[in-house]
MARKOL-961298 format. One record per residue (C-alpha): residue in three letters; x, y, z. Coordinates in nm, 3 decimals. Layout:
   aa        u        v        w
  ALA        X        Y        Z
...
//
This chain:
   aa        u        v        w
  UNK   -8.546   -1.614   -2.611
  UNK   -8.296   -1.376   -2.709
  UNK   -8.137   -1.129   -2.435
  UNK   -8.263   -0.760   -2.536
  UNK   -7.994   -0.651   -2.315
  UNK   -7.692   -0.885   -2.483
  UNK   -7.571   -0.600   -2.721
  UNK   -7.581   -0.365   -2.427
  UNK   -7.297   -0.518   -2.302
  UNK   -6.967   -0.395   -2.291
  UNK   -6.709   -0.674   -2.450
  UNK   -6.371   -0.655   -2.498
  UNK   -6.352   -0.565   -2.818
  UNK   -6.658   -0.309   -2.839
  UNK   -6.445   -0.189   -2.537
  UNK   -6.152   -0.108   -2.746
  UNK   -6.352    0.019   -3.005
  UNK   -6.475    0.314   -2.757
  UNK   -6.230    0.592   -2.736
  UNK   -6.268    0.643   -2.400
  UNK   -6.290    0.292   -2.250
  UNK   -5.977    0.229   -2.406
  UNK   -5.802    0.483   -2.224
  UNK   -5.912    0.389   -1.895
  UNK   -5.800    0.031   -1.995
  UNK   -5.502    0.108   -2.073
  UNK   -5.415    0.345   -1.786
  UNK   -5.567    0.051   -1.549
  UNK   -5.331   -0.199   -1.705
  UNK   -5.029    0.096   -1.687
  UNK   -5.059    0.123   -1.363
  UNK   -5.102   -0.295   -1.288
  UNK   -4.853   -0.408   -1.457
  UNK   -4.573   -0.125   -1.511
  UNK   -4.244   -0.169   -1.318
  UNK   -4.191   -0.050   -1.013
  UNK   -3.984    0.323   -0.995
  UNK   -3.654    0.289   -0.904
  UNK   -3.610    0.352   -0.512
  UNK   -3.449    0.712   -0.432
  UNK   -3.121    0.681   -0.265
  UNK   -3.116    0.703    0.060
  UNK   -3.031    1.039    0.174
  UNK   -2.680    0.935    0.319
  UNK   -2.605    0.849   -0.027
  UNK   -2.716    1.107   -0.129
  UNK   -2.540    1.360    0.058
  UNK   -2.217    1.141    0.092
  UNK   -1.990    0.932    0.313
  UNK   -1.885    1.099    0.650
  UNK   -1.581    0.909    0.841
  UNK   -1.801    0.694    1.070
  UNK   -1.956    0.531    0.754
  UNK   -1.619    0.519    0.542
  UNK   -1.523    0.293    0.859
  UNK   -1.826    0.087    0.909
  UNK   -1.791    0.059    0.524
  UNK   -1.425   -0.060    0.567
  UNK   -1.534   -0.340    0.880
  UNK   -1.789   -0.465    0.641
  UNK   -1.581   -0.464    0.292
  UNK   -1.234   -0.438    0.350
  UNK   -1.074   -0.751    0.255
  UNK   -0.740   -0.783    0.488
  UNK   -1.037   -0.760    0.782
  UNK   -1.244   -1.012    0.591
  UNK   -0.939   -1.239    0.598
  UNK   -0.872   -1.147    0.964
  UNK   -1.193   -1.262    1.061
  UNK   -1.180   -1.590    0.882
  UNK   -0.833   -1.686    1.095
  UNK   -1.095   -1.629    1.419
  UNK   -1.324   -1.853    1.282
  UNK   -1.062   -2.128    1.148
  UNK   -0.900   -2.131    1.505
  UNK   -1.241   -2.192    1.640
  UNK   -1.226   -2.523    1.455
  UNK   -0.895   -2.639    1.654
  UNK   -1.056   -2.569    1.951
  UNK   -1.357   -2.797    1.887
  UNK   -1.124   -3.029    1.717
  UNK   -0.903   -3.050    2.088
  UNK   -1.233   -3.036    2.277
  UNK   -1.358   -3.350    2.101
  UNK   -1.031   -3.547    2.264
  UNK   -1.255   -3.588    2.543
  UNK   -1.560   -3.787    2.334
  UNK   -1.536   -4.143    2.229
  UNK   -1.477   -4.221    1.888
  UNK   -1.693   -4.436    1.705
  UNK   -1.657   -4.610    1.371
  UNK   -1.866   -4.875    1.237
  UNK   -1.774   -5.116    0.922
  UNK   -1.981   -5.266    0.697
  UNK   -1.843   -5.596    0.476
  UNK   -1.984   -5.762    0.161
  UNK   -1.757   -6.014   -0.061
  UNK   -1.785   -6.305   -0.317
  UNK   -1.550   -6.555   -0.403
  UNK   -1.450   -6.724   -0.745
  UNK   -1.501   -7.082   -0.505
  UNK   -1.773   -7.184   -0.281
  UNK   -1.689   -7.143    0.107
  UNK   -1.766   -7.446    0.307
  UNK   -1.849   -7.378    0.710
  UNK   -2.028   -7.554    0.991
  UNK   -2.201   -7.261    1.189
  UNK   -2.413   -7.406    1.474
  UNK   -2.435   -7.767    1.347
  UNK   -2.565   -7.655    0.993
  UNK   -2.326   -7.719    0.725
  UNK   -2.355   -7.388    0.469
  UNK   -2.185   -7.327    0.109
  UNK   -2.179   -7.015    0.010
  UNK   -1.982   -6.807   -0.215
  UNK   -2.105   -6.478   -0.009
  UNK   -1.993   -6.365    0.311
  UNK   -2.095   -6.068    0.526
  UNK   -1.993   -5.911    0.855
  UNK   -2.029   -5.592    1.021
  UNK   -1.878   -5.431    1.319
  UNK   -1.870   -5.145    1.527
  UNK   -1.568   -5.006    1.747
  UNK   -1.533   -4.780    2.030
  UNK   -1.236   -4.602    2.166
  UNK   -1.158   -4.343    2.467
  UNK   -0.879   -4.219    2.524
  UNK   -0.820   -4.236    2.954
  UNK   -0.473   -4.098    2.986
  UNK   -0.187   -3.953    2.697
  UNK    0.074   -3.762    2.943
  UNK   -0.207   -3.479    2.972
  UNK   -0.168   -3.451    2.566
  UNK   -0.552   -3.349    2.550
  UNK   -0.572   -3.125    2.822
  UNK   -0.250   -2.912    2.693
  UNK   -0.390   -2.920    2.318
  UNK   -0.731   -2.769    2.477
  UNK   -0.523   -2.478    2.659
  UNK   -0.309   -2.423    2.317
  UNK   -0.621   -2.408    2.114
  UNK   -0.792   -2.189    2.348
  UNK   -0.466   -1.943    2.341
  UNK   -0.470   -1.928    1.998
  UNK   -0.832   -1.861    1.931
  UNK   -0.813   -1.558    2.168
  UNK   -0.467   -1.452    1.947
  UNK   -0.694   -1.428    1.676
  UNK   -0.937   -1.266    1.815
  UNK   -0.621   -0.996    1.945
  UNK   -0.518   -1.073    1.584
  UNK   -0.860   -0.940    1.414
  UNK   -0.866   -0.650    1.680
  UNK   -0.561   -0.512    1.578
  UNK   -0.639   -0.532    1.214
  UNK   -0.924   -0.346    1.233
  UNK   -0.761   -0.080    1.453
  UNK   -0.514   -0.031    1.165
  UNK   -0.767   -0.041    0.907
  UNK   -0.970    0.263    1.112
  UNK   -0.666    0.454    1.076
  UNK   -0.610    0.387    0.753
  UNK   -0.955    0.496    0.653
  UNK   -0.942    0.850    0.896
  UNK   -0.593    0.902    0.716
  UNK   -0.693    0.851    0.344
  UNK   -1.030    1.025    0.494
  UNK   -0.834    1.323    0.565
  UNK   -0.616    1.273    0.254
  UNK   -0.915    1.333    0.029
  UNK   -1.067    1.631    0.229
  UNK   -0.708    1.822    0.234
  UNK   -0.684    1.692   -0.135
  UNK   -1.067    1.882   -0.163
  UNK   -0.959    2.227    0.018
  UNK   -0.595    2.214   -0.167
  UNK   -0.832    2.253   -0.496
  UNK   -1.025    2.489   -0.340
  UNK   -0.729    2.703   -0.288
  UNK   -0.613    2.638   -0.605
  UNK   -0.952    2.784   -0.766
  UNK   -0.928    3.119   -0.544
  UNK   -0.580    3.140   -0.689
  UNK   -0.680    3.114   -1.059
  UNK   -0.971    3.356   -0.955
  UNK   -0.704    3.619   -0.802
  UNK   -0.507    3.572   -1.111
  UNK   -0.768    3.645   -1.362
  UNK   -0.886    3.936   -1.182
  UNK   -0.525    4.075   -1.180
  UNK   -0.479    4.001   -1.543
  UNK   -0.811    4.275   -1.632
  UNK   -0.698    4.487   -1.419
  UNK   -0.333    4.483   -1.593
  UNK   -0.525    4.510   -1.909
  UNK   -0.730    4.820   -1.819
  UNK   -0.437    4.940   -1.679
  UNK   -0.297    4.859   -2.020
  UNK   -0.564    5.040   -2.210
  UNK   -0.494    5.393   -2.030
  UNK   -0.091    5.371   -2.028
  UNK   -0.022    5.278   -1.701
  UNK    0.160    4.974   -1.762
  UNK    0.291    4.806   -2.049
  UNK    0.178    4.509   -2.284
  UNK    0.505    4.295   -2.169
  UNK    0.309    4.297   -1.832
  UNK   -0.051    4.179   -1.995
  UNK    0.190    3.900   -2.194
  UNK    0.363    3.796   -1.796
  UNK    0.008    3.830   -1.645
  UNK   -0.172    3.574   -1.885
  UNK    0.137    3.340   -1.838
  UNK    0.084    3.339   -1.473
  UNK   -0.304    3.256   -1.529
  UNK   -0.245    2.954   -1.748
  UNK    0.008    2.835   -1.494
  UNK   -0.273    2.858   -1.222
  UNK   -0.525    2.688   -1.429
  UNK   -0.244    2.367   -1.484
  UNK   -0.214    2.322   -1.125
  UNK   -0.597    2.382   -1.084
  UNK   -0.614    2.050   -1.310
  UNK   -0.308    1.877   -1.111
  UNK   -0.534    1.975   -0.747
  UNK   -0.834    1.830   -0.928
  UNK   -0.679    1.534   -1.042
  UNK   -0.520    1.499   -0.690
  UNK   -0.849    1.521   -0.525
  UNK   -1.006    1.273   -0.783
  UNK   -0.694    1.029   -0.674
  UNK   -0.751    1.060   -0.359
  UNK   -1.134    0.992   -0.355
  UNK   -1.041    0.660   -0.573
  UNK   -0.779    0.604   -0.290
  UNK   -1.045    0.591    0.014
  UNK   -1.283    0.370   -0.186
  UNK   -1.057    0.103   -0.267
  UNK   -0.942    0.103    0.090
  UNK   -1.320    0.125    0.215
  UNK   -1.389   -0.203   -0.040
  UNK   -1.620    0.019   -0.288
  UNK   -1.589    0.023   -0.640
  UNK   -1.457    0.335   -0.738
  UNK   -1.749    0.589   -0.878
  UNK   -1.705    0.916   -1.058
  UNK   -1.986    1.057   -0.811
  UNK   -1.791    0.972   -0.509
  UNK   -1.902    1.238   -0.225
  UNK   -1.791    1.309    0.107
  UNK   -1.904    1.481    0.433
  UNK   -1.725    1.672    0.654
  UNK   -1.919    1.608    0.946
  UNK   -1.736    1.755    1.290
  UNK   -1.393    1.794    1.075
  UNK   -1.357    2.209    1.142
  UNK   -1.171    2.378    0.875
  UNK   -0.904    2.490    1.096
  UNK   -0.759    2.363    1.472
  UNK   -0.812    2.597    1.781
  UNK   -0.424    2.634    1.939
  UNK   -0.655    2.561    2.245
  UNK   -0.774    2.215    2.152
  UNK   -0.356    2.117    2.050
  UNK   -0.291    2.254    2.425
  UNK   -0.548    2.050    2.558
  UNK   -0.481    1.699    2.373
  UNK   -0.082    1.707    2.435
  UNK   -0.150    1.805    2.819
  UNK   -0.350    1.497    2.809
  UNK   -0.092    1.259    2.671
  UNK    0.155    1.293    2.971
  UNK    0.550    1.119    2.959
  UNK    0.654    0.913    2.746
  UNK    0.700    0.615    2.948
  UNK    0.356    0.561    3.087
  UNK    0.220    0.628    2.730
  UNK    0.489    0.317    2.630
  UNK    0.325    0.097    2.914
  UNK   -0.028    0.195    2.829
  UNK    0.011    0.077    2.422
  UNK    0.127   -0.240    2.569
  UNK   -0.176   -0.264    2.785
  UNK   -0.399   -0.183    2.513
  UNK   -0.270   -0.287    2.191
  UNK   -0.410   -0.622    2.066
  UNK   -0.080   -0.683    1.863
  UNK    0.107   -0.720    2.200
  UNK   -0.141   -0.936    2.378
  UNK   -0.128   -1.126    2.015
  UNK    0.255   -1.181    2.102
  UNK    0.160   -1.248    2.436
  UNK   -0.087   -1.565    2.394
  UNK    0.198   -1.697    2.095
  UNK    0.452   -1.733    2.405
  UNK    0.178   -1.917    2.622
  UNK    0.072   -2.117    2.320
  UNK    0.420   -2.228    2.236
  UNK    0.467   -2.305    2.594
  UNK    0.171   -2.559    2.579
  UNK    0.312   -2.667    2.267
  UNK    0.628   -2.768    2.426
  UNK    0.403   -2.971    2.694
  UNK    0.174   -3.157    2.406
  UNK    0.509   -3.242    2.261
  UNK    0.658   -3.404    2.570
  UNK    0.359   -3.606    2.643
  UNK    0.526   -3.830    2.394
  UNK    0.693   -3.968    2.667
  UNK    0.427   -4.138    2.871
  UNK    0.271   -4.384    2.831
  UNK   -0.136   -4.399    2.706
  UNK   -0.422   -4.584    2.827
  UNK   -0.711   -4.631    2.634
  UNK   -0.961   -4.807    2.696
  UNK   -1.235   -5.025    2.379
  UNK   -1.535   -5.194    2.308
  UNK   -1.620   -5.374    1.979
  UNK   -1.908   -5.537    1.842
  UNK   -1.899   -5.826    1.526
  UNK   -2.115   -6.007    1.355
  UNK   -2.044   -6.259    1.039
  UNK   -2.170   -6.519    0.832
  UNK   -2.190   -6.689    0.503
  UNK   -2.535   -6.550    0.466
  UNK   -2.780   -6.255    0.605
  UNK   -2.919   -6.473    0.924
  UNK   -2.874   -6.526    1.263
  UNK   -2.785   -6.191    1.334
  UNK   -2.854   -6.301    1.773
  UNK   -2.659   -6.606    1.697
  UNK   -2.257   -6.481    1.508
  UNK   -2.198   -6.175    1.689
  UNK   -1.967   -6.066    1.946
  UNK   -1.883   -5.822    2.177
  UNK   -1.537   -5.784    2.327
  UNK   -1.428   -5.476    2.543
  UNK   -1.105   -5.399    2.764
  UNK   -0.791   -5.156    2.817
  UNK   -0.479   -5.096    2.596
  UNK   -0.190   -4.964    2.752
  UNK    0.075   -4.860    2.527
  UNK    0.430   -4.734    2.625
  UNK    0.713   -4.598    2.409
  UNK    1.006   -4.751    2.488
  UNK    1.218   -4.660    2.186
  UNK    1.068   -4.373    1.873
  UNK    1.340   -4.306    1.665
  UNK    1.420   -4.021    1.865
  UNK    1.103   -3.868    1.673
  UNK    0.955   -3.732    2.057
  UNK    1.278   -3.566    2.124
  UNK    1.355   -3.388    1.823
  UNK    0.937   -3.286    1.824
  UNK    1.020   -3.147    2.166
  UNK    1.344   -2.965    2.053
  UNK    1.208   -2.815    1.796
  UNK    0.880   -2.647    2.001
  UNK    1.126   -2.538    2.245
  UNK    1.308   -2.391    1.981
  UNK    0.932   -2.220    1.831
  UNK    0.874   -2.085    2.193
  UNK    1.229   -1.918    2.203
  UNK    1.127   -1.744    1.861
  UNK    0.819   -1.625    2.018
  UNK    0.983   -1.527    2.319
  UNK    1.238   -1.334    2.077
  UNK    0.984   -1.165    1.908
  UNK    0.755   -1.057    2.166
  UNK    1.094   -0.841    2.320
  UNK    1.112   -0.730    1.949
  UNK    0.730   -0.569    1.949
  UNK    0.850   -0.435    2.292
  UNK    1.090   -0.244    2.113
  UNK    0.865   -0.150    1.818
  UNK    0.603   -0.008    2.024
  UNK    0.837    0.201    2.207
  UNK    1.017    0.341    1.868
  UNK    0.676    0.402    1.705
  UNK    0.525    0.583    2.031
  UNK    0.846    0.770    2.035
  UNK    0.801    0.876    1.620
  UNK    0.417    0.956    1.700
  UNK    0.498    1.188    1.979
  UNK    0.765    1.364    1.762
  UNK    0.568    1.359    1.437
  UNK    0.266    1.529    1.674
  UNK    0.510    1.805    1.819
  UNK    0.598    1.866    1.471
  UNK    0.272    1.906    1.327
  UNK    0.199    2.126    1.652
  UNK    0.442    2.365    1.576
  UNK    0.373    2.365    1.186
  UNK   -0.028    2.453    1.231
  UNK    0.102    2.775    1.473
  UNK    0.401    2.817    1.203
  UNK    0.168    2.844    0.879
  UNK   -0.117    3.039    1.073
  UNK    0.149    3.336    1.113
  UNK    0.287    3.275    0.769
  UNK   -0.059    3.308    0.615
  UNK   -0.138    3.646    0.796
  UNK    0.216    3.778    0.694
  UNK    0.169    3.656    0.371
  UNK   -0.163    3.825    0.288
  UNK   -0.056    4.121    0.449
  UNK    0.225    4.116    0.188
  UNK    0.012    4.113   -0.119
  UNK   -0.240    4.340   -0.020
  UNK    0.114    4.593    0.001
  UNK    0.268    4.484   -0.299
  UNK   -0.129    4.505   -0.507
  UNK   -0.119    4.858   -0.399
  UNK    0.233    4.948   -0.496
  UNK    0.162    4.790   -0.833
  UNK   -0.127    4.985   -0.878
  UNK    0.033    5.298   -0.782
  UNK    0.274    5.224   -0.990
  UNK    0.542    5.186   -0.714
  UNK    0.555    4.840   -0.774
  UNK    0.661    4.579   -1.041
  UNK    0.464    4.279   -1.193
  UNK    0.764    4.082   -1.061
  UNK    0.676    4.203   -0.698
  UNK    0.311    4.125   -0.697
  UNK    0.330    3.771   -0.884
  UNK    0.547    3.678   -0.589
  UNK    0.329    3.812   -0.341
  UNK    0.048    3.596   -0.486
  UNK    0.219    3.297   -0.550
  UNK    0.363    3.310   -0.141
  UNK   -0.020    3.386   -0.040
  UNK   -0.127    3.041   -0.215
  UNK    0.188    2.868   -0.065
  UNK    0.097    3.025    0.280
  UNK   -0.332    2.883    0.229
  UNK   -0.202    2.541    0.087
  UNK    0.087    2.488    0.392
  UNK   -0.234    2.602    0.647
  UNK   -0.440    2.309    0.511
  UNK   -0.160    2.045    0.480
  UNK   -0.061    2.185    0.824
  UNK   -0.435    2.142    0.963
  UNK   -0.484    1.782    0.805
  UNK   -0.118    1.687    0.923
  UNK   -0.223    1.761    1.230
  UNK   -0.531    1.543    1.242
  UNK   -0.331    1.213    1.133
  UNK   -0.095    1.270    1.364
  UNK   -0.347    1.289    1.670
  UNK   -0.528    0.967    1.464
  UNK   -0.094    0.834    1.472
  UNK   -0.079    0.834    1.770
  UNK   -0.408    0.686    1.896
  UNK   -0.332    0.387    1.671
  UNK   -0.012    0.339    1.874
  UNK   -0.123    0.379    2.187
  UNK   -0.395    0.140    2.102
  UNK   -0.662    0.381    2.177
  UNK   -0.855    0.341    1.838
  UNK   -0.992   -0.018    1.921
  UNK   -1.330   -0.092    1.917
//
């Protein structure tokens, strides 16, 4: 019988021939099988990098700390490399040949011919005594993997102040342009002012001619501050291991615009003389503990290299097995053990020249460990001056900006008054944007040389 209900049916293509079916269709399928949105950034990207992220950035990306951390790891191989000194080794051999003749052998009164012949072995050695050669190549791998580890400390200190000082870079670059936009602003205000000035027969059109010289002057070094922001920007990423965007944003999180005279006061009381601040960098830094385990590492390399001199006792154990063919595997083999003493009784002079020459390589380490001595003391002593510098130069260009402002709000008046000349007031202007730009290089000056001297002292490691 035929289905009275079969034509009530909804098919696929009497689905697609309703209007309305086909639109929820197809907005079923649009929503099944359209791809996914693309994820929002997150809203640190969004709102830009603050220093603590431009430095995690840096640990993770920056290439001189990626190489850093690889010497940690390839040291770590010597040291299982000495370690294993104290295992057996163990080799075992494996022989098939075949001859252009037959072989002819009695092997337990059987007479064979064979042109095959097999035989395997395996051989164990251990090492009992070397002149304490193992034991002083344990100790000079240990030393060394800990001097990388100093190694890949330090690194990373002077990559963290690399990254606060191109950090600090950009953000001065940033407020430099800033100042350079109030500027242009100040001068185009001037320049209507001149002109309506102009208009009534105040002043005359020689000064509307200087005035719009003066505002395309300020809009060139507008572009120069831009570009020298942009630069700078570029700068940070590179260092940070990004690829450089056009987008690039930062944050200014706890960076204040300007430095309290009270925090300076409190930071150099807390600094104290300069010789315990000499002794505490050499506590602290990782470079000089670096130096430190190359002196002790040489020193074991002297004693690995005079081991040569002793004698060594080993001691072995071998297992054979051979035949003309593959039987009586219980029947052919052997097993042979014992001691091996060996002594060197004449080497070419090769042990004493080896030993020469690590005395020689602990000398040089010796040599330049006093050298870093020096070095730290010399750059302390350059932090501490470059800091009382950049002290007096944020106090300096604080007054200068105040006198300077106070200047062109006179010499504005005068000129309006007509007491004045153009001359007057575009000096006036151009030493109040000298006076805002040596405020910000003084304030950022000042942060990279508290960040200077932190990085000397050591005080930056993490």
């Amino acid at each position: 019988m035929t289905d009275p209900h079969r034509n009530s049916r909804p098919t696929f293509i009497t689905t697609l021939m309703n209007p309305r079916r086909f639109f929820l269709v197809s907005a079923l399928a649009a929503l099944i099988f359209a791809p996914s949105a693309p994820q929002p950034l997150a809203a640190q990207d969004q709102q830009g990098y603050s220093l603590e992220r431009c430095i995690e950035t840096g640990m993770k990306n920056n290439i001189e700390t990626l190489r850093a951390r690889n010497d940690v790891r390839r040291s770590a191989t010597y040291k299982t490399e000495a370690y294993g000194q104290f295992l057996p080794s163990v080799r075992g051999n494996a022989t098939w040949s075949r001859s252009d003749e037959e072989q002819l052998a009695f092997r337990a009164d059987n007479f064979l011919r064979s042109r095959n012949s097999y035989s395997y072995n395996m051989q164990a050695g251990l090492t009992i005594f070397d002149g304490m050669r193992n034991f002083n190549t344990v100790d000079q791998s240990l030393l060394q993997h800990e001097a990388a580890e100093a190694g890949f400390a330090h690194m990373r200190s002077y990559i963290v102040f690399s990254i606060q000082q191109a950090f600090y870079n950009a953000l001065r670059a940033a407020q430099l342009t800033r100042v350079a936009e109030s500027n242009l602003e100040r001068s185009k205000g001037q320049l209507e002012r001149i002109r309506e000035m102009n208009v009534v027969g105040s002043v005359p059109q020689a000064d509307v001619y200087r005035q719009q010289v003066v505002v395309g002057n300020d809009e060139l070094a507008l572009i120069e501050a831009n570009n020298n922001a942009q630069n700078a920007l570029v700068d940070l990423q590179a260092l940070i291991g990004l690829t450089p965007v056009a987008d690039f944003k930062l944050r200014s999180d706890g960076v204040e615009d300007a430095v309290a005279l009270e925090d300076v006061a409190s930071f150099r009381a807390g600094l104290g003389e300069f010789a315990p601040l000499v002794r505490e960098a050499e506590q602290r830094r990782s470079d000089f503990r670096q130096a430190e385990l190359g002196v002790r590492s040489a020193d074991k390399a002297v004693s690995v290299a005079q081991a040569g001199h002793w004698p060594t006792l080993t001691a072995f154990a071998q297992y054979n097995w051979n035949n003309l063919e593959l039987a009586d595997f219980m029947l052919y083999d052997r097993f042979i053990y014992g001691m091996q003493l060996s002594v060197p009784v004449f080497s070419n002079f090769q042990v004493s020249s080896t030993v020469e020459r690590s005395e020689l390589q602990r000398l040089d380490n010796e040599l330049m460990l006093e050298q870093l001595r020096r070095s730290i003391a010399t750059e302390v002593m350059k932090a501490l001056n470059a800091l009382e510098a950049a002290e007096k130069n944020v106090d300096i260009s604080a007054k200068k900006l105040q006198s300077a402002r106070e200047d062109q709000r006179i010499a504005s008046e005068r000129y309006d008054l007509g007491a004045g000349t153009l001359l007057d007031l575009t000096t006036a202007n151009a030493n109040l944007t000298m006076a805002e730009s040596d405020v910000v290089n003084a304030t950022f000056n000042y942060r990279t040389a508290r960040k200077h001297i932190e990085y000397q002292l050591g005080r930056n490691q993490n």
